[in-house]
C-alpha positions in Angstrom: 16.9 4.6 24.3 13.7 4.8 22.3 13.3 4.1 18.5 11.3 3.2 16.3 11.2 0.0 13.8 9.1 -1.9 10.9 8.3 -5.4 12.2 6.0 -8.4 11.4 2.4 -8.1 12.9 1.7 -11.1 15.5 -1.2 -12.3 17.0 -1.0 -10.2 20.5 -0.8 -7.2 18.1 -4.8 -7.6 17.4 -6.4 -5.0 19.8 -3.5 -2.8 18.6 -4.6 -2.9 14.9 -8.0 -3.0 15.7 -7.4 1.1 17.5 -5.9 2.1 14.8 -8.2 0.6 12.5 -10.9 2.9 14.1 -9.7 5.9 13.5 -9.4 5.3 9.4 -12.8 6.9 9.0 -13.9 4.5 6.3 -12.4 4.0 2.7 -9.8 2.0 3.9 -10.2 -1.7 2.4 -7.4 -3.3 3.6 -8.0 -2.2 7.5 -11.4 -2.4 8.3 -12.9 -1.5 11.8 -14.0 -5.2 12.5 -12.0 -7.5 14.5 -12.4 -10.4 12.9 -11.6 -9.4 9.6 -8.7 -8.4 11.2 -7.5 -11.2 12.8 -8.5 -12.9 9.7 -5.6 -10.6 8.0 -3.0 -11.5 10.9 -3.6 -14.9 10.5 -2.8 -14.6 6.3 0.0 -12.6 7.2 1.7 -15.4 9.9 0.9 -18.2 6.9 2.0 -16.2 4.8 5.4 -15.7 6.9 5.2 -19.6 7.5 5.5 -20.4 3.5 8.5 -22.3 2.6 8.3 -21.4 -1.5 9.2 -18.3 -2.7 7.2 -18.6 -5.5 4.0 -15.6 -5.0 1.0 -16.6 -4.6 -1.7 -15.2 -3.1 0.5 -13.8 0.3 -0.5 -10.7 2.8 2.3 -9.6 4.8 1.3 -7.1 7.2 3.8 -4.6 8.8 3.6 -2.7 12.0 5.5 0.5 13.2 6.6 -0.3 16.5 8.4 1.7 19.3 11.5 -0.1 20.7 11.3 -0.5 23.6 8.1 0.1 24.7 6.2 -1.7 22.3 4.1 1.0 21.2 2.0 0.3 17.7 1.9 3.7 15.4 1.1 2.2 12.1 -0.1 -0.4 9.9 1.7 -1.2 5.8 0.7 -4.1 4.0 2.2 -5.7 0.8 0.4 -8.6 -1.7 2.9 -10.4 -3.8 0.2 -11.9 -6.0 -3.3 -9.9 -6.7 -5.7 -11.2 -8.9 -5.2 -15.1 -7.6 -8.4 -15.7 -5.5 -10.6 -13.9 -8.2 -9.8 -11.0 -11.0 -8.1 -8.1 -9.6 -10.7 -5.4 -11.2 -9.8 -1.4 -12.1 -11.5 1.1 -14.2 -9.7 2.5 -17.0 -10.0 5.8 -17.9 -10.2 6.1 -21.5 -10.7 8.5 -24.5 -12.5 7.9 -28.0 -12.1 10.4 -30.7 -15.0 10.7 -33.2 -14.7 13.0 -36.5 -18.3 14.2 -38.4 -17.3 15.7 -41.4 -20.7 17.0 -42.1 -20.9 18.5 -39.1 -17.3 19.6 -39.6 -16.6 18.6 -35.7 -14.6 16.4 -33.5 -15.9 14.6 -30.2 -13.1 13.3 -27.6 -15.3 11.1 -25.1 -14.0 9.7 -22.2 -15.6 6.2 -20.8 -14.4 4.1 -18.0 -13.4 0.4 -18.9 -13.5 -2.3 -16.8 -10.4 -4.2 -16.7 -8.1 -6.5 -15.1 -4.9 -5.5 -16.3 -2.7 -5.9 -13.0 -3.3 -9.8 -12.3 -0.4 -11.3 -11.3 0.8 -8.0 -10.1 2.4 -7.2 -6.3 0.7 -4.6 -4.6 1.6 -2.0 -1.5 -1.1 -1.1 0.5 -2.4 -0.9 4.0 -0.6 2.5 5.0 -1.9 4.0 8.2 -0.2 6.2 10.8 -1.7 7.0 13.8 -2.3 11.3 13.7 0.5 11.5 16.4 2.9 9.6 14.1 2.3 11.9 11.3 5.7 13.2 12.0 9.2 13.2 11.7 9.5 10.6 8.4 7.7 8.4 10.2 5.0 7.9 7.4 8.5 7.3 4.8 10.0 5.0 7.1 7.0 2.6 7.0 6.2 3.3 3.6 9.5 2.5 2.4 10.3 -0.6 4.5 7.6 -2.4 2.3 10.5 -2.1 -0.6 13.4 -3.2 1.4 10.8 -6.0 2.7 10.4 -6.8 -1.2 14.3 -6.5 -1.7 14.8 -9.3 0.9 12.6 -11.6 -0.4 12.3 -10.4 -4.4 11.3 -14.0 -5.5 8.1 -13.6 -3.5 7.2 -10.8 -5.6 5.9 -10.4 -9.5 7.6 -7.9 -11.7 5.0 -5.1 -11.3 3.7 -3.4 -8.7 0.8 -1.3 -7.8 -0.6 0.9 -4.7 -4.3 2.0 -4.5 -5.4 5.0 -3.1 -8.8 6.3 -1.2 -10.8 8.6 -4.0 -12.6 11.4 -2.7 -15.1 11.1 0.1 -17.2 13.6 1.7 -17.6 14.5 5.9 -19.7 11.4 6.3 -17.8 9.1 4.3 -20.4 9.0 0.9 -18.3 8.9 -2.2 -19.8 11.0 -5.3 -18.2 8.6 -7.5 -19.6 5.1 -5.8 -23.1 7.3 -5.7 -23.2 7.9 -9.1 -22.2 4.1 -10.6 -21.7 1.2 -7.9 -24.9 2.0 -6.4 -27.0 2.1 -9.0 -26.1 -1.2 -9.8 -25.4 -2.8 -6.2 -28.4 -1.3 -4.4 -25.7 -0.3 -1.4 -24.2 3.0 0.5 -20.3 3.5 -0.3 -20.1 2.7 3.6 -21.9 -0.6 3.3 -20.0 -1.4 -0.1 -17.0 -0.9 1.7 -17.5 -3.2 4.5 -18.8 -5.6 2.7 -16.0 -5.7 0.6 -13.3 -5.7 3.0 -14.9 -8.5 5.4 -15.7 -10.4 1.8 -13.8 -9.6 -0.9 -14.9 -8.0 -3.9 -16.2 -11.0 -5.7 -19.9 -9.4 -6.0 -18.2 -7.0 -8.0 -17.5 -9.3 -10.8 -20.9 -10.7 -10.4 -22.9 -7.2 -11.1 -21.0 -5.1 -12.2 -21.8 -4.2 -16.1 -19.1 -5.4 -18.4 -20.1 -2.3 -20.9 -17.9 1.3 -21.1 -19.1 4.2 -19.0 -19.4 7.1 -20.5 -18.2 9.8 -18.3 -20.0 12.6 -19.8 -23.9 10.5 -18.3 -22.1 11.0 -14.8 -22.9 13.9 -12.0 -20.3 16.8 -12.6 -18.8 15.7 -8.5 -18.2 12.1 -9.6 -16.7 12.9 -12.7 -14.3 15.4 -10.6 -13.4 12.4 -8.6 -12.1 10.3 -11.1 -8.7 9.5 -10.4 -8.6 12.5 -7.5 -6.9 10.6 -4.2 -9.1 11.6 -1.2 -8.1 15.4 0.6 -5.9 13.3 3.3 -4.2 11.4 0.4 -1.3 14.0 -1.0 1.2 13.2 1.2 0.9 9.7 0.2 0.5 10.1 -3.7 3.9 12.0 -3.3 5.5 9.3 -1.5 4.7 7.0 -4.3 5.8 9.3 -7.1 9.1 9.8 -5.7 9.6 6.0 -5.1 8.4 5.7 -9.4 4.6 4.9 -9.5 3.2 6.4 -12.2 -0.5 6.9 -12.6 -1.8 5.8 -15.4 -5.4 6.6 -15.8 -6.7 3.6 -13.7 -9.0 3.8 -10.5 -10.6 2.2 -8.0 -13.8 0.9 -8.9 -15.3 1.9 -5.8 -14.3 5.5 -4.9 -12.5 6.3 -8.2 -9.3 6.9 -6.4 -6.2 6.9 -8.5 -4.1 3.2 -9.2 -0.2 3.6 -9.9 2.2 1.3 -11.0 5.8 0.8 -11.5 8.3 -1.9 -12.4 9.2 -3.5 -9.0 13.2 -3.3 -9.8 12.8 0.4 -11.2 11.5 1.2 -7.2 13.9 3.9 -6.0 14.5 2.0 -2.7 14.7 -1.1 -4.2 17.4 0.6 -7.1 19.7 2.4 -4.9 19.6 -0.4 -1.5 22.8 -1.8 -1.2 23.7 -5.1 1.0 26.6 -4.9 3.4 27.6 -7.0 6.7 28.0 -4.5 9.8 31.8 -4.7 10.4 31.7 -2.4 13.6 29.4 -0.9 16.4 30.6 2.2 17.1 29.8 4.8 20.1 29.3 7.5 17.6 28.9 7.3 14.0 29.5 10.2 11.7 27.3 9.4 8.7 24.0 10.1 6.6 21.1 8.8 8.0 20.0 5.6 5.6 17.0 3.6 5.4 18.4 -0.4 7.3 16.6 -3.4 6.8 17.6 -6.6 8.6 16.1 -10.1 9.0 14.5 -12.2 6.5 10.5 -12.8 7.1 9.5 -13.2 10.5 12.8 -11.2 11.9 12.8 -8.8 9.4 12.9 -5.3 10.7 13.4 -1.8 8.8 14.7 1.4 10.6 16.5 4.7 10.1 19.9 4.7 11.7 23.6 6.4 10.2 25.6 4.2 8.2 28.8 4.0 8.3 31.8 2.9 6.0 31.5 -1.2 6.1 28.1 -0.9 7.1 29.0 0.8 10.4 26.2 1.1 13.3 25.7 3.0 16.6 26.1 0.5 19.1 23.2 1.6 21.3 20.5 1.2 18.2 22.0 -2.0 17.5 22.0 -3.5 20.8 18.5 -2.3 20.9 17.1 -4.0 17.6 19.7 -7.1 18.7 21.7 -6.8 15.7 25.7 -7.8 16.3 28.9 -7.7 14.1 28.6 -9.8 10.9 24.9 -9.4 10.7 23.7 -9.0 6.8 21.8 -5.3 6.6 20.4 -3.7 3.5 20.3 0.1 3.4 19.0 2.8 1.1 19.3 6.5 1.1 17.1 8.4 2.9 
């Protein structure tokens, strides 16, 4: 029997992250295409996995879609339960002044970018990658959503808010019109080069140089200003995702691409709303139900699938005997 299941990343898992980490084609902060970032990121993830206090602060737990049993790696998801800890959590707001001349009998709207840091403290989702032969089958929901039931499971490790970033709009070799127009004239570097730097470093430079004055949107090119707030072209599927879970955008975006910033209250989250707990009573040979969204396991043996459901938390005894889950274990589950 093969299936596939949400699970902690481990050490061994590096040269599998790494693959996948190639074929992002840039843009993608929280998987960069260097190995020692990444095992950098595995080895947060396992402290952070370690940590005794529930308490956030500062965490990375990093997912991995995995095929049982073969051990085949299709995906990445990552979740922070405290941003803006190390060093301010930065956006751009997108905002609008409204000016009146009465002698001139006419009214300006302006819009001008501000720089804020209005989601310290926050959790944030992030990290989602499927491999292009994953991109199937509510595979991308599966791992997606498992980062709420992961949150459900261990709510005290999260803040009350949380966001999700996503890439802004990039052209074929991976400039951005929006990074062009601003970051660089300030930070002397490619979007590329910004990018890496910023993912093997952090993006501490950034509050460093980065003028502290509004941008007036109207002094930018005509492509960046289309860019503002636009998710880049493989991004829709995502943004979707995200809006039926409750994110709401809100006019902030990245401060490197431009890409849109949404935000909802972490126990509004539809996974997280409608998850119920239940202990599986019975494995069954058949079991004549809706497929749900399970999550068992706290931390290190957590794992998230899709599976039927049954009355008193009913399973098929073949995809429990595969994921090594018996009668009286504790699942969560959400509708699909």
């Amino acid at each position: 029997m093969s299936l596939w299941r949400v699970r902690p990343a481990r050490s061994d898992d590096l040269p599998a992250i790494v693959a996948l980490a190639e074929l992002t084609g840039g843009g993608f902060t929280n998987l960069p295409a260097d190995e020692a970032s990444l095992a950098r990121r595995i080895a947060w993830s396992d402290a952070s996995f370690a940590r005794s206090e529930d308490a956030p602060h500062d965490e990375l737990y990093l997912l991995l879609l995995e095929e049982v049993p073969t051990g085949r790696i299709g995906g990445t998801a990552m979740l922070f339960s405290k941003i803006g800890t190390a060093w301010p959590f930065y956006s751009y707001k997108l905002c609008t002044l409204t000016q009146t001349s009465r002698e001139l009998a006419r009214t300006f709207r302006i819009q001008f970018l501000s720089l804020t840091s209005d989601f310290d403290g926050a959790s944030e989702v992030g990290g989602l990658f499927l491999h292009p032969d994953m991109r199937r089958g509510g595979m991308g929901r599966l791992l997606a959503r498992a980062r709420y039931l992961f949150i459900a499971q261990h709510r005290a490790r999260f803040g009350d808010r949380v966001i999700a970033e996503l890439r802004g709009v990039m052209d074929a070799e991976g400039n951005s019109p929006f990074w062009d127009a601003l970051g660089r004239q300030f930070f002397g570097l490619s979007f590329p080069e910004a990018d890496q730097f910023n993912a093997i470093n952090g993006n501490q430079f950034i509050a460093d140089l980065m003028p502290r004055h509004p941008i007036y949107t109207a002094l930018l090119p005509e492509a960046a200003r289309a860019a503002i707030g636009q998710p880049h072209g493989s991004g829709g599927a995502a943004l979707a995702m995200l809006a039926a879970e409750g994110f709401v955008y809100d006019n902030y975006v990245d401060i490197f691409d431009g890409g849109p910033t949404v935000a909802a209250r972490t126990d509004d989250l539809k996974t997280i709303r409608t998850a119920r707990e239940d202990s599986v009573a019975l494995l069954a040979y058949g079991v004549d139900a809706p497929d749900n969204l399970v999550a068992s396991g706290q931390l290190r043996d957590f794992q998230a699938f899709v599976a039927p459901v049954g009355a008193g938390g009913t399973l098929a005894a073949a995809t429990a005997h595969a994921l090594g889950i018996a009668a009286g274990t504790r699942i969560r589950h959400a509708p699909i």
